[in-house]
C-alpha positions in Angstrom: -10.0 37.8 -2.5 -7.2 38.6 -5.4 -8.7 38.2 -9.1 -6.4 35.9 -11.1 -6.9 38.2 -14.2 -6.2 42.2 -12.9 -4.3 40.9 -9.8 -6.7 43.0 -7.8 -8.9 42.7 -4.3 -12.6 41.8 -4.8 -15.0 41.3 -2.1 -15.3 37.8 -0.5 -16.8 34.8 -2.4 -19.9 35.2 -0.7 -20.4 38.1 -2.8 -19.5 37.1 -6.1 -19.5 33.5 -6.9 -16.5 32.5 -9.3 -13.5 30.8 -8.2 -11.2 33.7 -8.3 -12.2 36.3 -10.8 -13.6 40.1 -10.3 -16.6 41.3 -11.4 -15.3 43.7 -13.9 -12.9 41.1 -15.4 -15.8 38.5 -15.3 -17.8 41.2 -17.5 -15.6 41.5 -19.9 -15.4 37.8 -20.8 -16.4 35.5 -23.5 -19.1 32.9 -22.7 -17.0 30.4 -22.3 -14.3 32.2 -20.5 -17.1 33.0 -17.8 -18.3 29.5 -18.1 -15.2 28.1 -17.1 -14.3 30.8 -14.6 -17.7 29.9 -12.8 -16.5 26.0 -12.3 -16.2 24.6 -8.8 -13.3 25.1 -7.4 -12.0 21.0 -6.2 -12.2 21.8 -3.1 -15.9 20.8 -3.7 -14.9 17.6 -4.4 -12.8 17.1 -1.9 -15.8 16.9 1.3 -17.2 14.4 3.3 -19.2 13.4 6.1 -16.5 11.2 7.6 -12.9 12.5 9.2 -10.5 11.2 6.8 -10.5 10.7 3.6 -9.1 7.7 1.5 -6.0 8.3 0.2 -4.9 11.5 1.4 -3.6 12.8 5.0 -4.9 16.2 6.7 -1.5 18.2 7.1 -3.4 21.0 8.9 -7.1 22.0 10.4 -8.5 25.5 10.4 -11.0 24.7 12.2 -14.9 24.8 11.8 -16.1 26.3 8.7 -20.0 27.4 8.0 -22.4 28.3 5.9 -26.0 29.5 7.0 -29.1 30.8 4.7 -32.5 31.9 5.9 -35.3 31.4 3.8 -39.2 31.8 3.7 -42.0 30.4 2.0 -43.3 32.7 -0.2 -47.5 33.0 0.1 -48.0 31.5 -3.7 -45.2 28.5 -2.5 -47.3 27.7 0.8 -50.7 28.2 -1.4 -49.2 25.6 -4.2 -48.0 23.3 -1.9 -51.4 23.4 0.1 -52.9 22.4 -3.4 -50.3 20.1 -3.7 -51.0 18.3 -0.1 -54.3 17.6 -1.0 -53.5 15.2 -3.8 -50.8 13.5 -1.5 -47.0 12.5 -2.6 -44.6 14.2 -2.7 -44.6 18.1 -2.3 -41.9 19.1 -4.7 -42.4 22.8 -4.3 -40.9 22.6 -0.3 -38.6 19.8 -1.9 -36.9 22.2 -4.2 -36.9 24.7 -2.0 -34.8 22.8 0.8 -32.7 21.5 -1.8 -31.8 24.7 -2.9 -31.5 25.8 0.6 -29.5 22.9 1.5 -27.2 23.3 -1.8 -26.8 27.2 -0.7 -25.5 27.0 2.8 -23.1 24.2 1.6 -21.2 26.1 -1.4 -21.0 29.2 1.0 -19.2 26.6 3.7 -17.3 25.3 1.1 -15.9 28.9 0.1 -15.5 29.7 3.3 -13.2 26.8 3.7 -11.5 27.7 0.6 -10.8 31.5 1.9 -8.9 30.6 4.7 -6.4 28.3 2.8 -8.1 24.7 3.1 -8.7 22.8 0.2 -10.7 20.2 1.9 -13.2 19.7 4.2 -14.6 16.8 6.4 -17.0 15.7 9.0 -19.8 18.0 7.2 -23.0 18.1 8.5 -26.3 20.2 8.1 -28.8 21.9 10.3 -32.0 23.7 10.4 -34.2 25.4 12.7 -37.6 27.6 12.6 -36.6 30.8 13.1 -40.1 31.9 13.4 -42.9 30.7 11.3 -42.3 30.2 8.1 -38.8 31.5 8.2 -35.8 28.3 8.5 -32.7 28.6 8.9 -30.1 25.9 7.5 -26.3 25.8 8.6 -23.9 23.6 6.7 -21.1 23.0 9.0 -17.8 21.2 8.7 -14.2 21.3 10.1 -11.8 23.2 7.1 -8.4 20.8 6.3 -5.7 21.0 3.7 -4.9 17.7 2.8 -1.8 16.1 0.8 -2.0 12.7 -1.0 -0.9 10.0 1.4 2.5 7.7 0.2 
């Protein structure tokens, strides 16, 4: 990637999560100059689960795009949410866990679809798999589009 503010290369998104700033710029910024450097970029807006979207054309398809975390339970999660499965309900410990997981693998598909050129991408869909016990594997998956407002 090229950093808006030096104009030089800076490993891939995946690395460093801003839209398009370097590390060394991004340390040398005000709050709210980081703030506002760490926004979304609209390609996050701009996904669905369906193959069109309303209002706009796809121009041209990349291809698939993906993004893919492995996580564990850590022995004080499974331990809590034993304690936790005893009462019944809801066992918001694994919840927020696979929605962090979830919300991980997504915004690493997303950027992957924004480092190839696409600012859009569609017919998203998620994943997951026991790798081995205790260990899953999630893979957000989606075919990378640039779009262009339809007349």
């Amino acid at each position: 990637m090229r950093c808006k503010v030096c104009g030089k290369d800076f490993p891939s998104l995946y690395h460093f999560k801003t839209a398009d700033t370097c590390l060394g710029c991004y340390e040398g910024m005000t709050d709210e100059e980081r703030t506002k450097a760490a926004q979304p970029a609209k390609i996050f807006q701009m996904t669905t689960t369906a193959f069109t979207i309303d209002g706009y054309r796809i121009v041209k398809s990349f291809g698939v795009v993906r993004g893919i975390t492995v996580r564990s339970r850590s022995v004080f999660g499974t331990i809590g949410a034993s304690l936790q499965m005893i009462v019944g309900g809801n066992i918001t410990l694994f919840s927020e866990l696979c929605e962090q997981t979830r919300a991980e693998a997504f915004e690493l598909m997303v950027l992957h679809a924004q480092e190839i050129g696409a600012n859009a991408v569609v017919g998203v869909r998620y994943d997951a798999n026991e790798v081995m016990s205790s260990v899953t594997e999630v893979l957000c998956y989606g075919t990378a589009v640039v779009v262009e407002p339809s007349t």
